[in-house]
N, C-alpha and C positions, 0 to 999 in steps of 0.2 A: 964253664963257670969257674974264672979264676979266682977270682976274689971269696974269700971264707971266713973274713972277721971281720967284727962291727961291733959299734958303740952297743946299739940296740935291735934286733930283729921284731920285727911284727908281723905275727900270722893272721890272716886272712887281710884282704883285698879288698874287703868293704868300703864304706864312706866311713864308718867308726874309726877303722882300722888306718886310710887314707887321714883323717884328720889328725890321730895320733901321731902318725910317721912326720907330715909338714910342720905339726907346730915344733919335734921335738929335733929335726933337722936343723929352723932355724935357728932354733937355742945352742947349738955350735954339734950336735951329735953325729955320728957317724952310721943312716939307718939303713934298716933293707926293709923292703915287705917283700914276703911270700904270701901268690895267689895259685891256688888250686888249681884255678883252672884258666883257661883263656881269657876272659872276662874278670875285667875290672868292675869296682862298684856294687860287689852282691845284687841287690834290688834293685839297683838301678838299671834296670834293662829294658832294652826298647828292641826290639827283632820282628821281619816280616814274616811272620809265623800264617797269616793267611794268600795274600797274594801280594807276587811285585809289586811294591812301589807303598803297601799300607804298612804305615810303622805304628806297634799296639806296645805299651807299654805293660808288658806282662806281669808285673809286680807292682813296684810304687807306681803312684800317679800324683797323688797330692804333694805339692809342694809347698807344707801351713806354716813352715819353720824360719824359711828365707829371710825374711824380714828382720827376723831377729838372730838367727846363727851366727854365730864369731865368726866361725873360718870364710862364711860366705863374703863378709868385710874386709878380713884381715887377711886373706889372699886374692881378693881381688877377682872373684870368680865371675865376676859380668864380665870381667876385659878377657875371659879365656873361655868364652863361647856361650857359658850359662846364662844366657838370657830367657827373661820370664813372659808372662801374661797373666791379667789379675781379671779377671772374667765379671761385671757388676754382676749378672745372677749368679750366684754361686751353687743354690742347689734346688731343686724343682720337682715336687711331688706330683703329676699329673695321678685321675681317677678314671676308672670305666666307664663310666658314665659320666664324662665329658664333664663332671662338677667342675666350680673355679679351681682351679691347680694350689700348692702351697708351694711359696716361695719363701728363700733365704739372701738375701743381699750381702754385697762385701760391708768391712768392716764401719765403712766412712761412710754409708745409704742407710743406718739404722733406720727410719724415715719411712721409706720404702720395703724393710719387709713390714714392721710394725702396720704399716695402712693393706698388703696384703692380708697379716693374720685377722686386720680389725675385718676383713669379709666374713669370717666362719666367728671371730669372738674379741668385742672390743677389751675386755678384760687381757686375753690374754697376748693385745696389741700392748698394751701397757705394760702387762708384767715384763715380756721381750723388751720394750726399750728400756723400761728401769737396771733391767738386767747387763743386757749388752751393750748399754755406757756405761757402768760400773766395770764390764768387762774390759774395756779398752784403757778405761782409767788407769786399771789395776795390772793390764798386763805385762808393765814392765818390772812387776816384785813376781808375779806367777812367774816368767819367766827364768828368772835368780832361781827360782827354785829347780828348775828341770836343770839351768847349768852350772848346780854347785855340788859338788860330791857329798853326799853322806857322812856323818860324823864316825870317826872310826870306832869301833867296837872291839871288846877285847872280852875274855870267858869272864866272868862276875860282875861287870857293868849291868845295867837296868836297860834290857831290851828295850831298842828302838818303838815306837810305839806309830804307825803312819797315820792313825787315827788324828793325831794333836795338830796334824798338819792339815787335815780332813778340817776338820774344828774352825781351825784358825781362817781357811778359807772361805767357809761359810758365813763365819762373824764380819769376813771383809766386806760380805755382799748383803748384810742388812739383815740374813735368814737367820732361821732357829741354828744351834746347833746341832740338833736331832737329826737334821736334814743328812749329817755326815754318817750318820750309823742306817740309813736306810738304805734301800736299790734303787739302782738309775731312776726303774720305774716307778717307784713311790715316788723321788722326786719329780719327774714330768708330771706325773697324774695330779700332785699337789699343787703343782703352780700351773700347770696349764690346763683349759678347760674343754679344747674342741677337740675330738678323736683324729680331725686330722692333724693337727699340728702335733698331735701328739705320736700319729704315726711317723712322720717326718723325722723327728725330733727321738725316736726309738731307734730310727735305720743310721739315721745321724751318730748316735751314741756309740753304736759297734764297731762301725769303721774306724774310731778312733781309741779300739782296745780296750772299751769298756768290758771288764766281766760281763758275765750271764745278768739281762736286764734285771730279775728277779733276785739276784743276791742283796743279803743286807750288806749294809757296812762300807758303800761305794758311792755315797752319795758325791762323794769329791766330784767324779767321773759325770755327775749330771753336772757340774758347776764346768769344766777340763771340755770334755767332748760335746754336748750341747748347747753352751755357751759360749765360752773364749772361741774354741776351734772355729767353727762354723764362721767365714766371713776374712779369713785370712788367707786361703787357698790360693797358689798361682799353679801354672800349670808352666813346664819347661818348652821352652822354643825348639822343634828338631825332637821333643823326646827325652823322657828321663835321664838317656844315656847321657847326653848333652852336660847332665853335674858331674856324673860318673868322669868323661874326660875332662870337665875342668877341672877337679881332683888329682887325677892323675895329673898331669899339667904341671900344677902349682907343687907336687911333690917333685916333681922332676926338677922342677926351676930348683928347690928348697935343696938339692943335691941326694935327692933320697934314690936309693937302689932299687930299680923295680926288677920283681923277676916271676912272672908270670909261669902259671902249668908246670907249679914247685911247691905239691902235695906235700904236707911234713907230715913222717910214720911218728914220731915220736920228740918231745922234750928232752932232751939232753940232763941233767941231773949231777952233780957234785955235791955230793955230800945231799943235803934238804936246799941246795942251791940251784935255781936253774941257770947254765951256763950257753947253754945253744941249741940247736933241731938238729934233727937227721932225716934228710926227705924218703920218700919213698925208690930213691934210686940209690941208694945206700950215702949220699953227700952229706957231710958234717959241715954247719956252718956253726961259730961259734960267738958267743953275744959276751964282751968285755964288761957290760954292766948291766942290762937287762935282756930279759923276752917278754913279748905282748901279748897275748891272746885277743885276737881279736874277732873268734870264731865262736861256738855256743860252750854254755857251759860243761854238759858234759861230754862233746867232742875233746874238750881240753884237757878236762882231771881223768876221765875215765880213758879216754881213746891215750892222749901222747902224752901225760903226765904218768898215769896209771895206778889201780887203785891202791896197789903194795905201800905207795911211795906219800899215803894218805894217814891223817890220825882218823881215831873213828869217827869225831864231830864231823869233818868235812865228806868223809865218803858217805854219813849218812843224808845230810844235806842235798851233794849234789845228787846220787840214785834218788832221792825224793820232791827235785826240784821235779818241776809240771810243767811240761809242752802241750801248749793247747788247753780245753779247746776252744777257748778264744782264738780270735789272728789268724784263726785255718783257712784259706782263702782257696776258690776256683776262681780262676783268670779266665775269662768268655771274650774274645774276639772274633768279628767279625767285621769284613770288609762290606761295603753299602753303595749304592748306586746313591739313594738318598737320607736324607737323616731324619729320624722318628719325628712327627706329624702329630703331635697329640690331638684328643678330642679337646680335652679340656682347652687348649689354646684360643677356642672362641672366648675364652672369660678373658686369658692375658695371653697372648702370644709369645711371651716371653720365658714362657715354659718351655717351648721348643730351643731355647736360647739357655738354656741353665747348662753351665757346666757337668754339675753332676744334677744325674737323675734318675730315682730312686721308681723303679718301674714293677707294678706288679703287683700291690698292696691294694689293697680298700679301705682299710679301717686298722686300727692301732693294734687289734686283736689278731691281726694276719700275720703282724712283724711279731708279734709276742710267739708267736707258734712257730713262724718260721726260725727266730733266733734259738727255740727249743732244742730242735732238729737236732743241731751240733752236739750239744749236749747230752745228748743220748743215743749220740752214735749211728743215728741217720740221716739220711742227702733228706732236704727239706721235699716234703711233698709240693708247695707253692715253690714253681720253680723260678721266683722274683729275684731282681739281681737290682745294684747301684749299676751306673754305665756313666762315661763319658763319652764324647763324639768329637774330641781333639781339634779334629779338621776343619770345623765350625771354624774357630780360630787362627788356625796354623797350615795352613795350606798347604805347608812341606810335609805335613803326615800321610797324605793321600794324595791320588794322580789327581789330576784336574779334574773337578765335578764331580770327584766321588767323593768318598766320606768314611773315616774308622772309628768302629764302636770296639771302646773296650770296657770293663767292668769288672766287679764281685761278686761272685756268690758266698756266703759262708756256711761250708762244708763238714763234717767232721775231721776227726785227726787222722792221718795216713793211716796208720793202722786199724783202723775202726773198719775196713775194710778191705779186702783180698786185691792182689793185681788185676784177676779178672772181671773184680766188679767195677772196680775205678773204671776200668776197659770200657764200660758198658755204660758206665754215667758218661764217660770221653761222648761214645757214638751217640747220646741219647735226649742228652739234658740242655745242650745248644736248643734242638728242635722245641723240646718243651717251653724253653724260656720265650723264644721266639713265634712260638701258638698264644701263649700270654699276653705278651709283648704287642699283640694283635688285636688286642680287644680295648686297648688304650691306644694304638696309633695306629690308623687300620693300614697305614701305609705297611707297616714291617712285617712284610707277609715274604716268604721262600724266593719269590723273584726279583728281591728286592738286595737278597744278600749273593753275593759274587762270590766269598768263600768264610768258612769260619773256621775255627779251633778251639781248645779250650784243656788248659793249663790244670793238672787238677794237684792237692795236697801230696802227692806221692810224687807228681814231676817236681815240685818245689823241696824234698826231702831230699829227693835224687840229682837235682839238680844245681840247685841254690846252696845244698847242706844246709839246711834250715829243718829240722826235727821235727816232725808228723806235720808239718805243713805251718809251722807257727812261724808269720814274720816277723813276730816280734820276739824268737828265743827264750819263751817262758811267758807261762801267763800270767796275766795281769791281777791277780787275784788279791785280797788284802792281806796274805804271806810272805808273797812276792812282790812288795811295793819299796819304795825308798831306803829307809834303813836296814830293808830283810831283802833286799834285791841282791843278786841271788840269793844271801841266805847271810845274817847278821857279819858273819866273821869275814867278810867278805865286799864287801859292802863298800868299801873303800878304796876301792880298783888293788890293791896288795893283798895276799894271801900268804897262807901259813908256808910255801913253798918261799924261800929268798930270791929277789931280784926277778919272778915273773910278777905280771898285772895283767890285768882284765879290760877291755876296753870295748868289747862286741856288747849287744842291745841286751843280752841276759842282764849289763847293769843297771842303773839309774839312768834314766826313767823311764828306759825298756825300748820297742819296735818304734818303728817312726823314721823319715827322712829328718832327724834335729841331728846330728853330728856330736851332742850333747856327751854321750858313752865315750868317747875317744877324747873331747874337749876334758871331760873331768877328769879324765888320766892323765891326761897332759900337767893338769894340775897338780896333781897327787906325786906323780912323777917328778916336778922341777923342785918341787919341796923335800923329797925324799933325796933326791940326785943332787940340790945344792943349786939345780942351774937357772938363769935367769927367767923372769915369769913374760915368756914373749908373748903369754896370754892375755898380758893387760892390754887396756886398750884407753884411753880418752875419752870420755862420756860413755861407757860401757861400766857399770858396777858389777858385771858377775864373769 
């Protein structure tokens, strides 16, 4: 490692981290990132974790963001291997007893799930299209909001309030305003009428970071996760990793410094200024005008910043920021001869055909007790999972004529549990899922799987650096939302420390494949630094 000075360093390797580095390269900067570990792209990981030849995406899967993410435009990432697949079902509740299935359609088939829901309730085929054309309408101002940074806050201003933003988007969609101060679930149960769609529409909500269904005050999260999201999904060609290296890629073209399995022990420090890292092999690298974090938040302040080098506002903050237990994920792969066979398929066949498939429920009442679980600090008794089956599509994910399942469970937080009990859900809770899984497609029975695995909260802690198993680096709570993301003083990718910023998912607007966390530094950063906004774009307003 010869080289040891630079415009700007950014730690961690992520996609946040990667988009901060290219955009702030092309703006004339001189960057480096350090990544931990081998692996590029945090989440973006694709590995044959069951048998040669099956590639399971062990963390992300959904790709809802593409469509609209800067960087995916503005470097050009289809020319450097990221190519998609936009799946018409996109998500597909099959029943034990073979009832018609509940389906979700992409964004442009409104049409199509609306005449599915009209099976179980013409009402609430209506409410879904009034909805999800207003949703599509409106999605290019919701967007502006996930990619504009926060207004900065300073001690004696009038705390951020996320509510107003709550508010505002509800009045966009024709509802009460009440709707904003209520839980996911009051709002499903209010506008929807049939228990299944509204189980569907429950399992829906959490994948996409909704708090505990049962909180008030999140009503936004019914408008965000079971409207807009649902219907935008692609899926990566080859596997997630597939962004991870066009990322990579496009930083390299951009002239950035990659340097892989270059752990930093600590922030370098001058005066209340941070000036450069010091990896864990004793190397000083030193940063001429910034450092990035692009890691969790209290990996940053508490681990390489330290708490001495803190006033009390901020060490109170981050020691009280909250991992989990939203976002705590078990990864369940499993390699397949064939792909799940539902009963239900005699109503639509096309259940067999849904990207994601939400397996394992009955009734709205199943998801509500399973999403409990977490919460309270135990592995769900219903051992029901979301799954995808990649291969269905992408025939490079699997050998010829077989077929990879990969999926969610949501678990408690790493620590909510011992090494040897995780041990014991590892050997346990595949088989469960897949006894389950049985009584909806009688196909998926033991000789049917060739090999499985399953990734739990504490490989993702250990592995990922992602704190008690949260992908998304803090939960989504209404504490921890937009202006109080991480935490008021903060909130604006700049911190009381000089010339570091923030740019991993603890920011605005949190976990998620959106590149958003490292776009809005970029912002913050060319305003602070003076340098050109190579953020703008042409027919792009945010």
């Amino acid at each position: 490692m010869s080289r040891t000075e630079f415009d700007v360093i950014v730690v961690g390797g992520g996609h946040h981290g990667l988009t901060t580095a290219a955009y702030l390269a092309r703006a004339g900067l001189e960057v480096c990132v350090l990544e931990g570990r081998h692996e590029w792209g945090g989440a973006l990981y694709t590995a044959e974790v069951t048998a040669p030849g099956f590639c399971h995406n062990i963390h992300a899967n959904f790709m809802e963001f593409l469509h609209v993410m800067p960087s995916f435009t503005d470097f050009d990432l289809p020319s450097l291997g990221a190519r998609t697949i936009y799946p018409e079902v996109q998500a597909g509740m099959p029943f034990r007893d073979g009832r018609p299935p509940v389906l979700l359609f992409r964004n442009d088939m409104i049409e199509e799930t609306a005449k599915n829901f009209a099976v179980y309730s013409k009402h609430d085929a209506e409410v879904w299209r009034d909805l999800k054309t207003k949703a599509n309408l409106f999605e290019p101002m919701l967007m502006a909001g996930l990619y504009t940074p926060p207004e900065k806050w300073k001690p004696g201003d009038t705390l951020p309030n996320p509510m107003l933003a709550f508010q505002t988007a509800c009045t966009m969609f024709g509802l009460d305003e009440e709707l904003a101060f209520k839980s996911v679930k009051d709002c499903v149960d209010e506008m929807f009428e049939s228990d299944e769609i509204r189980a569907l529409l429950y399992r829906v909500a959490i994948e996409f970071a909704a708090p505990s269904l049962e909180w008030p005050g999140c009503g936004y999260f019914f408008l965000f996760a079971c409207v807009l999201m649902p219907g935008c999904w692609r899926m990566m060609v080859g596997g997630t990793h597939r962004l991870n290296g066009a990322m990579v890629t496009a930083c390299i073209r951009e002239g950035v410094t990659m340097r892989e399995a270059s752990r930093v022990r600590r922030i370098l420090l001058e005066g209340h200024r941070a000036v450069g890292v010091e990896l864990v092999d004793g190397t000083r690298l030193h940063a001429k005008r910034s450092v990035v974090s692009a890691i969790s938040l209290k990996d940053t302040f508490l681990d390489l910043v330290g708490e001495d080098h803190l006033s009390d506002y901020t060490r109170r903050r981050v020691k009280n920021y909250k991992d989990g237990p939203d976002q705590v994920l078990g990864s369940v792969a499993m390699a397949l001869h064939e792909p799940p066979h539902y009963k239900s398929a005699r109503w639509d066949p096309r259940v067999d055909q849904a990207w994601y498939q939400v397996v394992g429920y009955d009734c709205a009442k199943d998801v509500l007790d399973y999403c409990r679980a977490g919460h309270c600090d135990r592995i769900p008794e219903l051992p029901a999972a979301g799954i995808w089956i990649n291969s269905i599509w992408d025939k490079t994910q699997a050998p010829s004529g077989k077929h990879n399942l990969t999926g969610w469970y949501f678990f408690p937080k790493a620590s909510a549990l011992t090494e040897a009990q995780w041990e014991e859900v590892r050997q346990t809770y595949n088989a469960r899922f897949l006894a389950l899984a049985g009584e909806f497609a009688p196909n998926m029975t033991r000789e049917n799987v060739i090999a499985d695995y399953l990734h739990t909260p504490l490989d993702q802690e250990r592995g990922m650096r992602m704190r008690e198993g949260d992908f998304g680096h803090g939960a989504m709570s209404l504490d921890q939302l937009i202006g109080l993301r991480p935490f008021a003083g903060a909130s604006h990718h700049s911190v009381e420390i000089e010339g570091l910023y923030l740019a991993g998912s603890c920011m605005h607007p949190g976990g998620g494949v959106t590149a958003a966390c490292g776009y809005n530094c970029v912002k913050v950063m060319c305003e602070d630094l003076g340098l050109p906004a190579v953020w703008q774009s042409s027919g792009r307003f945010y």
